[in-house]
Structure formats: structure tokens, C-alpha cells
N, C-alpha and C positions, 0 to 999 in steps of 0.2 A: 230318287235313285238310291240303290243301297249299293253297299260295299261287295266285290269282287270274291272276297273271303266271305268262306260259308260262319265263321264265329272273327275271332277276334282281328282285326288288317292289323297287318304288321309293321306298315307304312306308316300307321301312326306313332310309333315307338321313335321316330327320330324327333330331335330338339322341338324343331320347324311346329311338332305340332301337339306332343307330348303334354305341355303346360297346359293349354286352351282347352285338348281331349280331357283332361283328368280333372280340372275345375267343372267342367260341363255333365262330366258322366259323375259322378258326383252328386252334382245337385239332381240330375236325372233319378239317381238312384233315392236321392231324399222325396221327389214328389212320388213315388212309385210305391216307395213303403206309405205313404202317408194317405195314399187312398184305401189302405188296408186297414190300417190303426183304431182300436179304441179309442173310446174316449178317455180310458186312464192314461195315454200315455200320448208323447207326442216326438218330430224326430226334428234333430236342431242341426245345422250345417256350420261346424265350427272348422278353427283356422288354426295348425300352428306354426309358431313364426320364430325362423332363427338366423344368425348371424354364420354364414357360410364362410370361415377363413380359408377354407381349402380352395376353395373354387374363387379367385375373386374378377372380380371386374376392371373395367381399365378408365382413367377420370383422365381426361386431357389437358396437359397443362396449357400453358402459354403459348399463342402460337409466335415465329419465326415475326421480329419487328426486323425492316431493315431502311438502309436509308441512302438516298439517292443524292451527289451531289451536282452540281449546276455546274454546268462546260462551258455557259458562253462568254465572250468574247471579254464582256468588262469582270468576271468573276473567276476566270482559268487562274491569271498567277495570282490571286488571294489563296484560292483555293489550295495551290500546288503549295506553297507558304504554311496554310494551317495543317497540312496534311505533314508536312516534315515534322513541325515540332512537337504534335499532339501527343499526348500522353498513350501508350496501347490502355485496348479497351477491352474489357469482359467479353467473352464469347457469350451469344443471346441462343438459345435454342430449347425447340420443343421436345418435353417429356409427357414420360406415362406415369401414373402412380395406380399400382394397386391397391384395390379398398375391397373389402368382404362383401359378399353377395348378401343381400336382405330377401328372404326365402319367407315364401310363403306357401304351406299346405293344407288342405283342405281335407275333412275328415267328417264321418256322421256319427252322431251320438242317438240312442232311441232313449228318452229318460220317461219315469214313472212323473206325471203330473202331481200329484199328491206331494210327494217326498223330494222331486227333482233328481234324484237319483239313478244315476245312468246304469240301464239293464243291458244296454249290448253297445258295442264300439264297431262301428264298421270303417275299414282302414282301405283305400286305394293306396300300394307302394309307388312310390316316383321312383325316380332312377338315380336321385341322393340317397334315398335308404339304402339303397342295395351296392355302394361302393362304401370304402371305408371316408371315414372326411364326418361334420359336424350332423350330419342329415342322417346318417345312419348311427350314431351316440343316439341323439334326441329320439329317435325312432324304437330303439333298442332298449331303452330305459323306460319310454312308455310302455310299451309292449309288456316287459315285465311285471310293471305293476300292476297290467290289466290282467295279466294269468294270474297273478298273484292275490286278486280280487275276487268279487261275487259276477263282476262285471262277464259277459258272452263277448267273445272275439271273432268276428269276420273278418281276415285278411287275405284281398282281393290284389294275386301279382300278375299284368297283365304284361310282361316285361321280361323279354326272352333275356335281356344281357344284366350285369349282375349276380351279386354272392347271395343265390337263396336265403332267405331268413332261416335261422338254427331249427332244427327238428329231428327227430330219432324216427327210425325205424320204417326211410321210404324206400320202398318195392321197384321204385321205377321214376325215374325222371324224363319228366316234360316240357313244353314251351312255356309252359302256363300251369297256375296253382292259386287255387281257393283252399283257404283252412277257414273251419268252424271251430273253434272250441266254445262247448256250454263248459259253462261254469262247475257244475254238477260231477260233469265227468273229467276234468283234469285228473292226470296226466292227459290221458286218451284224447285224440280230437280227432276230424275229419277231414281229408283232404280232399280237395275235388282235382286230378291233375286231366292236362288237354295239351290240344297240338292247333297249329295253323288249320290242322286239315278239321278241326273240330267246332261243332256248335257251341255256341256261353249256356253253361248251364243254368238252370233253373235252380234258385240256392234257397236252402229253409233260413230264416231271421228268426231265432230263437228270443223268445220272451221270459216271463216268469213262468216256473213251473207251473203253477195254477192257468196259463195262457196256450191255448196252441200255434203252434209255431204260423207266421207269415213265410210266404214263398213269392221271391222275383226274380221273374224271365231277363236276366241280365243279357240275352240274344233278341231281346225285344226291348228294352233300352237302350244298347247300342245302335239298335240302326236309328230310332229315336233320334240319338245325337249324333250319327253320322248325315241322314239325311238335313237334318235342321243346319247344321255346320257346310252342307256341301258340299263336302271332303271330296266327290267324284269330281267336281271340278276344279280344287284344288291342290289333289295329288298327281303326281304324274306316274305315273303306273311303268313307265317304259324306262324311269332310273331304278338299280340295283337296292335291293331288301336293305336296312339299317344292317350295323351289324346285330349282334354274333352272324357268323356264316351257318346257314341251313344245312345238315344232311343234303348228301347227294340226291338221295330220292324223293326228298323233301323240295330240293331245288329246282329238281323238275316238275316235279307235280304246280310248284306255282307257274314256272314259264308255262306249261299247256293252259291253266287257269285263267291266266292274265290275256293267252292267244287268244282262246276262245272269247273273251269278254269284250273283246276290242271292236 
């Protein structure tokens, strides 16, 4: 079965299923480059991992001990006896403690065989990079360095909600945004921008200058990992879009979508 949506489902953008999509299309996108590839070069599925304090998680304490005393017949006036003199006693009760989220992201490297030396960085954004908090520092300082290098940038945002990554001189804002920068031409880069209502582009993986560029149907990897994942029987299509909230004509075009597909 494939997805509803002619390019990107936006169903996926919520929690529920965001992690598993972005691990999977990921590595999707590393075996897809890898049927293209030289032999000088090879493509590696790396991880980076950080310590989330913004965002934390909840560790449960102790639960509630209590304790029941005995009514009957030969034990009531002991009872009633130890119960007058006793000392008060601690109140016993359950907490929460917060501890920082252990985050983990996944990321493609294409490096030169020879030297190990990484020729292009290909980036899927999560939905940590694009709020402020420790995921988007870590995200931010990479990023830099890789412009700041010999290194080609592919950043792949398939994630309507979020503070766009920094850029000059856009025309026009959309759902969705692919940047290419080669190396070569910094400042200058390429943006590919789209909508709900749009196909996944087809995007160049730039090499070494002496290489010609690879090209992958990111609209034929996705269905790839929507159908393998199942998604059609694990979304429910009749609850309301994540947010951000749609354009009005935007909102309707999914309700007709969705009618039709049922």
C-alpha cells in the first residue's frame, strides 16, 4: 500500500512515529546511494548522541508502602494501646524525578575510501534541531563546521513545525525544504522548497569535482519505507493533521484527499 499523499504524509510528523520514520528513511537513503557508488568511495550510517536537559524524562520513584492493622478479637486492645503511644511517623509517598533525555540521531556520511575523508554530509532534521534546547546547539555547531569545510551539505527538512535553519535570501516559504550546498560554491546553495501537495524530489549527491554527481528519488524511497513500515495500517487517517495548522486551502485539499482514499 503506499501513502495517501502524493510526496511527503504528514501523519508522519507526529512523536508516535517521527523516531522509527527518520531511523528508517535514513538508512533507506544509505542503501540507495550505495547501489550507485564507486569503488573509491563508500556511504557510512553514523549516530550523534546527546544529553537532552531541556526535554527530560520522568524515573518513578517509590511506590506508596502501606500498612494494614489486625482488628480481631484477641489483638483490637493491643492494638488500640500501641496506636496511642507511637511515636508520628514520616509521611511514605510516590515521586517523579527528572533526568535528561539520552538522544540519539542518525546521519549519512559518503567518505573517499583512500583517505576516509568525508565528501558530502547528508542530514535528516528531527524536531530537536528545529526548537531551541540542546539538539538544536549540537545540530548548529555541526552544521557550521561542515560549511566551513571542503565537506557538500545535504539538509533534508521534512518537518512542517519548527524554526527553519538560518539562510539568506528565500523567495518563498514552504512545507518542506532540501538544501544542497557543494563545497565549491559557498556562499550560494540550492534549495529545493515543496508542499503536502507536492512529489519528493529527485536530489543530485554531489561528489568530488572530478565525479559526477549521483541522483536519488527520495519519492521512491519513501514509499519504500512507508510500505515496508505499514504505515497504512498504522495511521489512522480520520484523526486531525500534527500540528502546525494547514492553510485553509491547504486543509481542504487534504479532507477531499483523505475522502477519496477511504
Amino acid at each position: 500500500m503506499v501513502s495517501p499523499f502524493p510526496g511527503m504524509d504528514p501523519y508522519l510528523e507526529q512523536p508516535a512515529f517521527w523516531s522509527s520514520f527518520h531511523s528508517k528513511f535514513v538508512v533507506a537513503m544509505a542503501d540507495a546511494i550505495e547501489e550507485q557508488l564507486g569503488s573509491a568511495y563508500y556511504v557510512e550510517v553514523e549516530t550523534r548522541s546527546y544529553l537532552d536537559e531541556e526535554e527530560t524524562r520522568l524515573l518513578v520513584g517509590i511506590p506508596d508502602v502501606g500498612v494494614v492493622l489486625g482488628t480481631t478479637a484477641d489483638s483490637a486492645t493491643e492494638s488500640k494501646r500501641a496506636i496511642a503511644v507511637a511515636e508520628p511517623m514520616a509521611s511514605l509517598q510516590q515521586v517523579t524525578l527528572p533526568i535528561p533525555a539520552f538522544v540519539k540521531e542518525r546521519y549519512l556520511e559518503i567518505r573517499e575510501v583512500s583517505s576516509d575523508s568525508v565528501i558530502t554530509a547528508i542530514e535528516l532534521l528531527s524536531p530537536k534541531n528545529k526548537r531551541s534546547g540542546d539538539g538544536r546547539k549540537s545540530y548548529e555547531n555541526k552544521r557550521a563546521l561542515i560549511l566551513g569545510s571542503l565537506t557538500h551539505l545535504v539538509e533534508i527538512d521534512l518537518l512542517r513545525a519548527g524554526v527553519k535553519m538560518p539562510m539568506e535570501s528565500i523567495q518563498s516559504r514552504s512545507d518542506y525544504n532540501i538544501l544542497i550546498s557543494r563545497s565549491q560554491r559557498r556562499p550560494q546553495a540550492d534549495l529545493y522548497s515543496f508542499t503536502i501537495r507536492d512529489r519528493l524530489p529527485t536530489l543530485p549527491i554531489p561528489l568530488t569535482e572530478e565525479e559526477p554527481e549521483l541522483t536519488i528519488d527520495l519519492q521512491a524511497v519513501f514509499a519504500g519505507v512507508y510500505g515496508r513500515s505499514r504505515y497504512h495500517q498504522r495511521i489512522d487517517y480520520g484523526q486531525p493533521l500534527p500540528p502546525p495548522n494547514l492553510q485553509p486551502a491547504d486543509q481542504a485539499w487534504v479532507k477531499q484527499l483523505l475522502a477519496v482514499k477511504k
